[in-house]
N, C-alpha and C positions, 0 to 999 in steps of 0.2 A: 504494500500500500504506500510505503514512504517513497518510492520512487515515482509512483503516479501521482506524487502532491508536488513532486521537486518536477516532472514531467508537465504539468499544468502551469508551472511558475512559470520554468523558462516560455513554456509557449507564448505566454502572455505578454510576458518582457521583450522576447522576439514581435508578436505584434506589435506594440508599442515601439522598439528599435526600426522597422520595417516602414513607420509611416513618420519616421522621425517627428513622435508626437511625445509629449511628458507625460510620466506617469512611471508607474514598479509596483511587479506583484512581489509577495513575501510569503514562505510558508513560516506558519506559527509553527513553533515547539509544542511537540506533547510532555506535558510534565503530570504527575501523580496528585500532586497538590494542588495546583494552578487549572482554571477551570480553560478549556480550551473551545469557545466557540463552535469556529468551522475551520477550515485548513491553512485553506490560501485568503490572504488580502490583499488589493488592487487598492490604489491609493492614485488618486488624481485629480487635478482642480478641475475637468470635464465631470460632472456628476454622471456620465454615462460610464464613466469607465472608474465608479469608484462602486468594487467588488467585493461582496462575501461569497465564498465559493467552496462546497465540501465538498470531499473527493471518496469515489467508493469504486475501490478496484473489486469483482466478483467474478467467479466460475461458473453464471447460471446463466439462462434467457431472462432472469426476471430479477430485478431487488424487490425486495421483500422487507416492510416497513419495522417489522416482529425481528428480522434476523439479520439485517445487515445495515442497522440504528441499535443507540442501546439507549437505555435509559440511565441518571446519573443518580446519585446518593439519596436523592430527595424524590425521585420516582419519577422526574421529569422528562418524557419521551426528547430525543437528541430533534426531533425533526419540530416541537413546539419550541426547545430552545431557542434554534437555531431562526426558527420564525421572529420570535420575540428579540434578537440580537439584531436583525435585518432591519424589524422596525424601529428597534432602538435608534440604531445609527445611521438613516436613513440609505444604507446602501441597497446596490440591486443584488440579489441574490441569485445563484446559481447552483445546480448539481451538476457536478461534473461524474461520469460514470465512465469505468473502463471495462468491457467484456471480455474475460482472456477466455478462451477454448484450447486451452491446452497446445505442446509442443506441435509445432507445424502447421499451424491454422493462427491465421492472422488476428489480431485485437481490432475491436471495434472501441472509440471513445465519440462521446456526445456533454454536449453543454444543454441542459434543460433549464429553464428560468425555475425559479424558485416558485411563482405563483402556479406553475402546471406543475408540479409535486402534490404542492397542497390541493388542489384539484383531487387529486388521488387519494393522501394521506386522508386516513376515516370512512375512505366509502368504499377503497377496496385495497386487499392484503400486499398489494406492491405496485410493481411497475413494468411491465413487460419490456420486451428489449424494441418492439415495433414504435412503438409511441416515444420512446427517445430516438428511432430513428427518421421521427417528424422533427425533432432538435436540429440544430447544429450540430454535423458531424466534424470530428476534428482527424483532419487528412494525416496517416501517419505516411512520413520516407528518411529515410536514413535514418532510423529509429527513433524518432523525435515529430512529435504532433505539432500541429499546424491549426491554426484555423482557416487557413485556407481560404477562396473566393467563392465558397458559397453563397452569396449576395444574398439569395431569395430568404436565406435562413440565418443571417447575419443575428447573434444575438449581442453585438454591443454599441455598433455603428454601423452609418450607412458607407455602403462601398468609397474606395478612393477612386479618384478619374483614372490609377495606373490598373484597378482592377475591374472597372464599369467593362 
């Protein structure tokens, strides 16, 4: 999992280097004591591109709200958390998801807005891998994700004229 939050970082930072525009993502530290949010944070004076964003690497077709969230000390499900963290500090939030299928079969990763999570979260037991790939898919080459020119599905900004 800590590679596909360092894997989400740089992608981000690469967007941001790519359109020579300000801004830097950051993975938070997990610590035992210390409550940790969501993963990565995107920090930038564009309020489009100031991000919360947690990252769930899985081996299934589906996440699964019961088994791949937990709940914290106080019994508080990770996904109301991370709700209430989002509206606290007014940023936009996102799921990022990585699907491994095992040695020799390629990984699939997607960017889901936060509000189409919650769409799901309470009315049904997960998320299928279809419905994140109405998201933002994030192009992997040279072992390293991208977001890529998917314009239609853009989840942070509108295309630049080098990508229209």
């Amino acid at each position: 999992m800590a590679n596909f939050e360092w894997e989400i970082t740089h992608c981000i930072n690469r967007f941001f280097a790519r359109r020579k525009m300000q801004g830097f993502a950051y993975r938070l530290k997990q610590s035992m004591f210390n409550t940790q949010y969501v993963d990565v944070l995107v920090d930038s004076l564009d309020p489009r591109y100031y991000l919360a964003i947690e990252c769930k690497s899985i081996s299934s077709k589906k996440l699964y709200f019961s088994q791949h969230f937990h709940a914290d000390k106080n019994n508080v499900h990770q996904v109301d958390s991370i709700t209430d963290f989002i509206r606290r500090t007014g940023r936009r939030g996102f799921l990022a998801v990585e699907f491994r299928f095992g040695a020799g079969r390629p990984k699939e990763a997607y960017l889901m807005p936060w509000d189409r999570v919650l769409e799901h979260y309470g009315t049904t037991p997960g998320i299928p891998i279809d419905d994140f790939r109405l998201c933002c898919a994030l192009t992997r080459s040279n072992g390293e994700y991208d977001l890529g020119a998917d314009t239609n599905q853009y989840p942070l900004s509108p295309p630049t004229p080098e990508e229209s």
